[in-house]
Each structure stands twice: as structure tokens, then as C-alpha cells.
N, C-alpha and C positions, 0 to 999 in steps of 0.2 A: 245695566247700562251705566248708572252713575260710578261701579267701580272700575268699569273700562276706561270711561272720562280719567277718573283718578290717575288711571295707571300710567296714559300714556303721555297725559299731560306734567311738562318738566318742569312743575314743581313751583309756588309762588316766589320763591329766588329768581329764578330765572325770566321772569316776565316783567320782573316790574320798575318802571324807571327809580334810577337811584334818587332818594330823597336827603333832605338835610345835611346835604351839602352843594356849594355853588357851581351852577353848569361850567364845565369843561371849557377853558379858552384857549387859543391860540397862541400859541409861546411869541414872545418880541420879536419884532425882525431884529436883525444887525443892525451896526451903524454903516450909514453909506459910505465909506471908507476905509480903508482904501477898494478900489475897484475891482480886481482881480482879485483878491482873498474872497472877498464878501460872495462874487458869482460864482467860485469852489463852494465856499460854506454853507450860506445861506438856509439850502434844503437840506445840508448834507447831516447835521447836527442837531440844530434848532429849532427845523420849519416842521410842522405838525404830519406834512406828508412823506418827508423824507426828497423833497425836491424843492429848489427855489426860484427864482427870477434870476436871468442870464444878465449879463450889464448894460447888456442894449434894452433889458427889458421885456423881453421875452420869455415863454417858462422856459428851463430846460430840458436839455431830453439826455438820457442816459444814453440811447442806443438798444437800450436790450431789449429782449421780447414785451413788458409789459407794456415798453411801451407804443407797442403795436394793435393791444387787447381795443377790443371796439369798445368806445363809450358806454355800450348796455355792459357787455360783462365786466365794466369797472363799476359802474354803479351797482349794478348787482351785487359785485364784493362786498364793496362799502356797503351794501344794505346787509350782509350779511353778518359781518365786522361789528357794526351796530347791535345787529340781534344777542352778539355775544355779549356786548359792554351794559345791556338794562341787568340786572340783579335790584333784588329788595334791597333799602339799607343796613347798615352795619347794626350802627345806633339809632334811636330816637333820635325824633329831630324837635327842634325849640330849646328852651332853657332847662336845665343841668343844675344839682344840687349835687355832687356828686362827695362820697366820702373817701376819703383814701385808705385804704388798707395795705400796711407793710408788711410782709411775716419777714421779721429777723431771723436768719440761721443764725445764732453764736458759735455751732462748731457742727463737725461735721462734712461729709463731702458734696454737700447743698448750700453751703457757706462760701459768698462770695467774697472773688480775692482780691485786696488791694482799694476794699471802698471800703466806707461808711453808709450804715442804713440811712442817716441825717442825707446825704449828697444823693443817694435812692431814690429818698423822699421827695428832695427838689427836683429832679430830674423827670420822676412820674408828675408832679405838679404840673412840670412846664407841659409835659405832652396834654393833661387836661383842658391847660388854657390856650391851647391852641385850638381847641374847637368853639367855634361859633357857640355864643351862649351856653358857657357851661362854666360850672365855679367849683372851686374846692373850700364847705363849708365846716368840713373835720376831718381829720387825719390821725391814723391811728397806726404806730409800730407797734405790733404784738409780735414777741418771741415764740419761738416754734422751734420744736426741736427735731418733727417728722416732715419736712415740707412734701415728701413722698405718698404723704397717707392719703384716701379718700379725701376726706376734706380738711385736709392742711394740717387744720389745728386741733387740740385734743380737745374731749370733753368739756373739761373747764372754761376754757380761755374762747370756746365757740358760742357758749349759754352763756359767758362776761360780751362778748362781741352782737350776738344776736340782742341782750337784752339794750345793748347803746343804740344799735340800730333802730330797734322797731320804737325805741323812746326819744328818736329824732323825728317829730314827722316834717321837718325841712328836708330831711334826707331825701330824695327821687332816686339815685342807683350809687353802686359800692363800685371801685376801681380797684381790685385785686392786684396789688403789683409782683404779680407773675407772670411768665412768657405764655404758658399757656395753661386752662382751663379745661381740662376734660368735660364735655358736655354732660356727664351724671354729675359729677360734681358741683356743677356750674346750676343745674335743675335745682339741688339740694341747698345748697345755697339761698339760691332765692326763694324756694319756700319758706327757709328758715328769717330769713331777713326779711320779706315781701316785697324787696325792691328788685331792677335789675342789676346783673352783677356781670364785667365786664374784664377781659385780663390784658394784656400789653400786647396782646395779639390782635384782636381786633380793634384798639384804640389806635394802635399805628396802620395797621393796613385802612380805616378809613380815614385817617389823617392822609394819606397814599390816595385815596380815592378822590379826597377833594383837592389835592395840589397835583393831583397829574392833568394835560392839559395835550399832550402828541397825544397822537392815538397806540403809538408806541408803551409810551408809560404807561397809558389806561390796559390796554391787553396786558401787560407785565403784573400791573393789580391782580386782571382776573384772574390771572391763572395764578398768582399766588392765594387768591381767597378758595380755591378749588380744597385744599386740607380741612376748609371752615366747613366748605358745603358738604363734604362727604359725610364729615363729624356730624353735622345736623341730620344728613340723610339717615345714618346709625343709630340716633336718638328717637327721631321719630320713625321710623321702626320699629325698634322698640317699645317705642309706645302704642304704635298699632296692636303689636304682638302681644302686650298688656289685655288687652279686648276682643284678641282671636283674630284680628283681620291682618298679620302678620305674614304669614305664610300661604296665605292665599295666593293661587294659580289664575291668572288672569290669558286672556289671547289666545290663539293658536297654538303658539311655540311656546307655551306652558309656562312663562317666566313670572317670578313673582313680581309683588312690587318694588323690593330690594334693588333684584336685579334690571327689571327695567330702568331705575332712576339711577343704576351705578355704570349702565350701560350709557344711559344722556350724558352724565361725568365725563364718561371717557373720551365722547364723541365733541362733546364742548373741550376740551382740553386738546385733542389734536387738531382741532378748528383754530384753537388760540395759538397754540406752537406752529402751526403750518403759515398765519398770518404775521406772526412776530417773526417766520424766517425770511419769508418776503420781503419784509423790511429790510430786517440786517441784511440781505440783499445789494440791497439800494444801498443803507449804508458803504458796502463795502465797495463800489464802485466806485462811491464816491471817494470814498478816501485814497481808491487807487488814481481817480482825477487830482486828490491833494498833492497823492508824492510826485505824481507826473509835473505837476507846475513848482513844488518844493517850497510849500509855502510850510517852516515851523508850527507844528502843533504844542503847545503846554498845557498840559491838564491837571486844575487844582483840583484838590482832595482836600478832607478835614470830619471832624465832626461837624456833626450837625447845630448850625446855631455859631460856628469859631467865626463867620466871617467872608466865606470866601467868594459871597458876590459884591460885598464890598469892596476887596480887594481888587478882585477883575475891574469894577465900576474906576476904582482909583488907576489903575494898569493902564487902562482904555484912554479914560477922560468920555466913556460913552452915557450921556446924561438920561439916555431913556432904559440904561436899569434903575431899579427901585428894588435894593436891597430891602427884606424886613426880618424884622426882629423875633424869628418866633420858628419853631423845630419843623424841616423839611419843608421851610420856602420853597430851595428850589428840589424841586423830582424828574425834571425833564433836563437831559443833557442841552448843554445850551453852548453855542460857539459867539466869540468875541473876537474883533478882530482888533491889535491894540501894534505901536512901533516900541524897539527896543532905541536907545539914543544912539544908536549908529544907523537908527531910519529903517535896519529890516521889520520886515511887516510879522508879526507873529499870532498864531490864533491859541486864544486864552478859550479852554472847554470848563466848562462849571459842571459839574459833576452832584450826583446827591450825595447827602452828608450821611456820616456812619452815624450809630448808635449802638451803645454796649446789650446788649441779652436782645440784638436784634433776632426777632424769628430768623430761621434759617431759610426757611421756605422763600420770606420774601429778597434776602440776601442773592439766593438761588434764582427770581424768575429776574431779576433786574441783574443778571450777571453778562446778561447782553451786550445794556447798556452800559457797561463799566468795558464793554471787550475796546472801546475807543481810548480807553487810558491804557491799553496793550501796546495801541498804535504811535500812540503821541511820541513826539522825542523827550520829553521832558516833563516831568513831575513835581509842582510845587505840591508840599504837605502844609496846609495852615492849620498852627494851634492859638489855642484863645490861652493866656498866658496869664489872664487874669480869674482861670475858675481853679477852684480850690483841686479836680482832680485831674489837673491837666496832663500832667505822667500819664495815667490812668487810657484816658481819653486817646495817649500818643498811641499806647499800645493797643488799644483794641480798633485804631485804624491800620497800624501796621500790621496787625493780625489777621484783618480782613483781605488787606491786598497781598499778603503772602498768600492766605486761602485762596484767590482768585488768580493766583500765579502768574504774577506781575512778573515781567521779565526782571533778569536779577541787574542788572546793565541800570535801568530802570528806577531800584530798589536802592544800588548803592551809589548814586549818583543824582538822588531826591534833594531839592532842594526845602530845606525847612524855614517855616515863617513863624515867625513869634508875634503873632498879632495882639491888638486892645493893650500894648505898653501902655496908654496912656490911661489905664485905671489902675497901675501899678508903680505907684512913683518911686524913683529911683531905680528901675528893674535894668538888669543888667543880666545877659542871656550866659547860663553856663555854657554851652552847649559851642563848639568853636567857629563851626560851620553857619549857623543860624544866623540867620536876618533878622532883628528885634525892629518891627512895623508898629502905624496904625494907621491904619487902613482907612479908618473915618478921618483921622485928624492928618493923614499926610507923612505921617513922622518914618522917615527912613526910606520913604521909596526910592530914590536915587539911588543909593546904596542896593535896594532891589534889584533895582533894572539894571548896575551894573553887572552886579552877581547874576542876575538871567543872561545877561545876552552872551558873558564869558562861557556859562551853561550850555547854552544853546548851540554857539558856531564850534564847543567840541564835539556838542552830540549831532552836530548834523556833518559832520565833515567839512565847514564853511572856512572860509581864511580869508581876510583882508589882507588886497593885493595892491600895488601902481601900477598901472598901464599906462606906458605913452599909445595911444591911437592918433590917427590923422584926422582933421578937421573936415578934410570934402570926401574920406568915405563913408560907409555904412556901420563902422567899426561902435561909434559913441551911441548910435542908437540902440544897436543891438545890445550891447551892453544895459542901456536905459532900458531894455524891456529884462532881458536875463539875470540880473542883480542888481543888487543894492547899492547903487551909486551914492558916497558918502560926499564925496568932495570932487570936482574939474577945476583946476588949472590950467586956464587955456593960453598958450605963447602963437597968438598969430600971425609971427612974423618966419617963426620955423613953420607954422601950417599943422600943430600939433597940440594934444594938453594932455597931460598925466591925470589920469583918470584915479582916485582912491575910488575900489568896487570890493564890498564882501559876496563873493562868489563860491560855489562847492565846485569841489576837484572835476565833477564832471562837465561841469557849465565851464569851466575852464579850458578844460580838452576841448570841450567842440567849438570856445572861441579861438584858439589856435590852428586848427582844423580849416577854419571858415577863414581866419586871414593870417597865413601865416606870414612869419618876420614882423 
């Protein structure tokens, strides 16, 4: 009886609410302004359901089938949606003594390109102290010249490594700065150290677990921790199979316990894919509701940590972002509704931020949410111009969004930001095209929002126009609802005013259409 229980129950991962990190919130609304962007965006991007409040203040409705599903079978979802998102935590939770461990390739095809182990160093820091109560109280580069082998490093330099460790007893766990840890290895380790030991795999996907906040991002997590759990599944296994209870035949249908618990995998994994299409779903109608009204999309991109919800904060003038300081703020796509100074309204998307030797896996389940920078007309890149490998940093975002096959339209028509000039005194941008910002201090926006909006009315097809219209008909309203009226000139003695409107070719046509002469 108790090895049936075992068997078919899915495993203390799967049951148990996430701990030691902060419950899951609701992403910002917009700002109330302008009216019509905000009743497109609202849910389309940023709202945690994928829906928002209409401008009269009502929810929306897409139209499509879900949303005809009876109240039970949604809640039923969502309860089921839920069931997927409890897992045990990554890490411990409470305070962190944590050590750093670097292995330096010096040569070799495990020798990374175009950094420094020191810039490594800092960069693995930063992801430490991003978690709640946790410190970096020693750090150690050790050279390695197999990063390939079972456990890293050779004989020597592992009994130099183990004896610092277990002669710290401030130390609580080791941060291995590598992408990923074999779970035998990962065991061997900690015997040998008696701490836990931890690689850049799991410190970033629970960094990911505690800043995601849709229910979107949260399912994008799970299914990226799906490589963690299987690797656990294979270890303990193994370890059963250590003590004979490995290959035991459980059930009717003869399966062991391997395969029962890789069969759950599977079944939680198309549970998650089939709820994240749902979504994108929604997403996508919605964005088919964007092109239909033509409201400009601009989607910033960057590393992670360069800036760019400061930037949008400064674009906006929207006082209820609160940019912070620290790796993967933001993880939920987030839409802003901000004017370019010729008054069209444009929607600013904040996007999550790259990082170099990201797992690929989670690159992969969040490729979703990057499919909205597909759609945008426009792409600002921010770099932080004040870190020593900003080059470094340019490339492994352009690297990512060529992987994700950004349209090429897209790619060569990117506008670039040179952000934090002002911890650079004197900085002057090689680069011809680049806008040199700061984004906290203000410095260059103008010069920005020129360069966007020239950006913008090539990429959308837009053109500022005069129109003379007539005073008593329907002609200036229409107009006030279909474009961007910059300037009226009213002559009321002719009964007429030239109208300056930036409108697209098509809104154009069917204003001609609708009155002609």
C-alpha cells in the first residue's frame, strides 16, 4: 500500500506552495490616458488576465468563444491553472551566506568570449543580491582547465576549494557560476562541501518565480523549471535504484516508478503549453483590436538592469511606474501609453531584460512573450553606456533577438539608446545613429522623441497632412476621432479651417471616400 501511495502520487514538487519568495501581484494598470489606447491595451499586455476595462468602464469582451464558457468551467480552469503554478521552492528561504564560486576557463573551447572573469564575478553578485536576504560573504575565481569533467575541477584545486569551505562555518550554500549543474555532480559536491550548492540555473529561474506577477509569466516559469524537475526525477531514481526500490513494478499497467513520474511530466507540461496557448490567444486578438484602431506600438528591449522602465517612466511622464534597481524587475510584459510631440499617442511595451549564459530553456518558454516585439512597429535597444561590458552586453541582445527571429525590417531600423550618460562625464556616442540619454536625469529626451516619432510615421505608413474642411460639417470631427490632429486654423468668415492631421494612407482614403472635394 505505501508503495502505491508513492507511486502515484506527483511527487513533493508538485504539491507544495512556493515558499521564500513574495506572493505573486498583479502587474500596474496604465495610466488613464489617453482613452482609447489604454481600452485597447490595458488587458492586452499588462493586465494579469489578458483582458481589461473598456472606457466606459466595463470589462471587455473579445467576442470569442471563451468568452461564452460558463462561470464553473472558468473557474474550474483557473483552479486547475493554479494546481499547475504550487511546486516546492527553488532555494531556501530566510538569510543566505552565500559563497561565490568562479571557474575560469583560460583557454579552451569552454573559455568565454569577449569578457572578463572580474565582470563574471560582478554580474553573478548582482543575481545574489537580488534575492531577499542573501549576501555574498567570499568569492573565489579558481582556474580550471576541464570545465567539462564531472566535477569541474581537478583533484588539487577541489581539496584547496573544499578545505576553504568547510573552514568557513559563516558559509550556508556555494553559488557555482555555471549555467548548469548535473544533478550527480551537484550531490558530490555538497557532500564534499556540506553546504548547498546552487548553479545560474536555478538562481535565475527563482529570481523568474519571484518577479513574475501575470499568470502568463508564472506558467512560462513552470514550464521552464520542467528540465529542473525531470533532472531531480533521474537523481532520485537513482537513488532509489541504489537500495533495490528502482525498478519496481507498481499498478496494473506494470509501470515503474520512473515512468509513472515521467508520464506526470508530460501531462503537467501539456497542461502548461495548452494554457499559455490560450493566452497567446487572447493576446493575439487583441493586438488584432490594436491594428484595427492603429494605435503605434514601440517595444524597448536591453539588458537586464540598462534602464528601460526608466526610460518608458521618462517617455510617459506615468508617475505610477517605480523603476528598481536590481536584475529582472521587470518579467511581465507591460504596455505604456505615452504622446510623441506632434500629440500621436503611442504604446511604449517594456519587455524582460536579456542576460548573457541565459539557460536556453528559459529563453525558450518566454519566447511567447517576446512574440509582441514581432508585432510592434518599432524597436528601441537601451544600453547602459556606463558598464564596463557594454559592447559585450549589445551583442548578446542582438544575438538573442536574431535567435528569436525578429523580423529583419525590425532589426535594421532599431533605434538605439545610449542610456546612464550621466555617470559618464564627457561621453560622447561613437555610434552615428544613437541617442546618448538619461533617462533618470532627463538628459536628451527631446532629441528622443524626435528621433521616435520620425521612426515611427516611416514605420507605420503615417504622413502629416493640411486639410481645409468645412466648419458646419461632420468633416473636423471625424478627423478628431481618426488622427492626430496637431494644429486648426479656423477662418470663419470663409466657413472653413485647415486642419494640420498625421494620418496613414488608409485613413486617408476613406476620409476622401466619406467627403469627397
Amino acid at each position: 500500500m505505501w508503495a502505491l501511495r508513492a507511486a502515484v502520487r506527483s511527487g513533493p514538487w508538485f504539491s507544495r506552495v512556493v515558499r521564500g519568495c513574495r506572493a505573486p501581484r498583479a502587474a500596474p494598470p496604465l495610466p488613464p490616458c489617453p482613452v482609447r489606447a489604454l481600452a485597447t491595451f490595458r488587458g492586452g499586455l499588462g493586465g494579469p488576465e489578458g483582458r481589461g476595462p473598456r472606457a466606459d468602464g466595463r470589462g471587455s469582451r473579445t467576442g470569442g468563444k471563451e468568452d461564452e464558457e460558463e462561470p464553473e468551467d472558468a473557474e474550474e480552469e483557473d483552479e486547475e491553472e493554479e494546481e499547475l503554478l504550487r511546486r516546492d521552492p527553488l532555494l531556501p528561504a530566510g538569510t543566505q551566506r552565500v559563497c561565490l564560486v568562479h571557474p575560469d576557463v583560460k583557454w579552451g573551447p569552454g573559455k568565454p568570449q569577449g569578457t572578463r572573469a572580474e565582470w563574471q564575478v560582478v554580474e553573478a553578485q548582482a543575481l545574489v543580491h537580488t534575492l531577499d536576504g542573501w549576501s555574498v560573504v567570499d568569492t573565489m575565481v579558481v582556474p580550471t582547465k576541464t570545465p567539462g569533467r564531472k566535477l569541474i575541477f581537478g583533484r588539487g584545486t577541489l581539496e584547496h576549494l573544499t578545505e576553504k569551505i568547510r573552514g568557513s562555518p559563516e558559509i550556508t550554500a556555494v553559488f557555482l557560476n555555471v549555467e548548469r549543474v548535473a544533478a550527480p555532480t551537484k550531490k558530490e559536491l555538497e557532500a564534499a562541501w556540506g553546504v548547498r550548492v546552487f548553479d545560474r540555473f536555478t538562481v535565475v529561474l527563482h529570481i523568474f518565480r519571484c518577479n513574475a506577477r501575470t499568470k502568463e509569466a508564472r506558467l512560462q516559469v513552470a514550464l521552464a523549471e520542467l528540465p529542473l524537475l525531470r533532472s531531480h526525477l533521474k537523481n532520485d531514481v537513482a537513488h532509489l535504484g541504489g537500495r533495490g526500490g528502482g525498478s519496481r513494478h507498481i499498478m496494473g499497467s506494470g509501470e515503474s516508478f520512473l515512468q509513472v513520474h515521467q508520464r506526470l511530466l508530460k501531462d503537467k507540461e501539456a497542461k502548461i503549453r495548452k494554457a499559455l496557448d490560450k493566452l497567446r490567444r487572447k493576446r493575439l486578438l487583441l493586438g488584432q483590436q490594436r491594428r484595427l484602431r492603429e494605435f503605434p506600438v514601440v517595444s524597448v528591449v536591453g539588458y537586464t538592469n540598462c534602464g528601460k522602465t526608466t526610460l518608458i517612466k521618462a517617455l510617459t511622464g506615468d508617475a505610477a511606474i517605480q523603476p528598481q534597481d536590481r536584475l529582472f524587475a521587470t518579467l511581465d510584459v507591460t504596455a505604456r501609453a505615452g504622446r510623441l510631440p506632434s500629440r500621436l499617442t503611442v504604446i511604449y511595451v517594456d519587455t524582460i531584460g536579456f542576460l548573457s549564459q541565459l539557460p536556453h530553456s528559459l529563453v525558450e518558454s518566454f519566447a511567447a512573450t517576446l512574440e509582441d516585439v514581432h508585432r510592434s512597429d518599432l524597436v528601441i535597444h537601451v544600453r547602459d553606456v556606463s558598464h564596463p561590458e557594454t559592447e559585450l552586453q549589445k551583442a548578446s541582445v542582438l544575438s538573442a533577438l536574431r535567435a528569436l527571429q525578429l523580423p529583419r525590417p525590425l532589426l535594421d531600423h532599431m533605434v538605439e539608446v545610449l542610456n546612464k550618460v550621466d555617470l559618464v562625464p564627457g561621453y560622447r556616442p561613437a555610434e552615428p545613429n544613437a541617442v546618448a540619454v538619461s533617462a533618470l536625469l532627463g538628459l536628451g529626451l527631446e532629441e528622443l522623441k524626435a528621433r521616435l516619432e520620425g521612426a515611427v510615421l516611416r514605420a507605420t505608413g503615417r504622413r502629416v497632412r493640411t486639410l481645409r474642411v468645412g466648419l458646419a460639417g461632420p468633416q473636423l470631427s471625424w478627423l478628431h476621432q481618426e488622427a492626430t490632429v496637431q494644429a486648426v486654423d479656423v477662418r470663419p468668415e470663409a466657413g472653413v479651417a485647415d486642419v494640420k492631421v498625421i494620418i496613414s494612407d488608409p485613413a486617408y482614403g476613406r476620409f476622401r471616400k466619406l467627403f469627397p472635394g
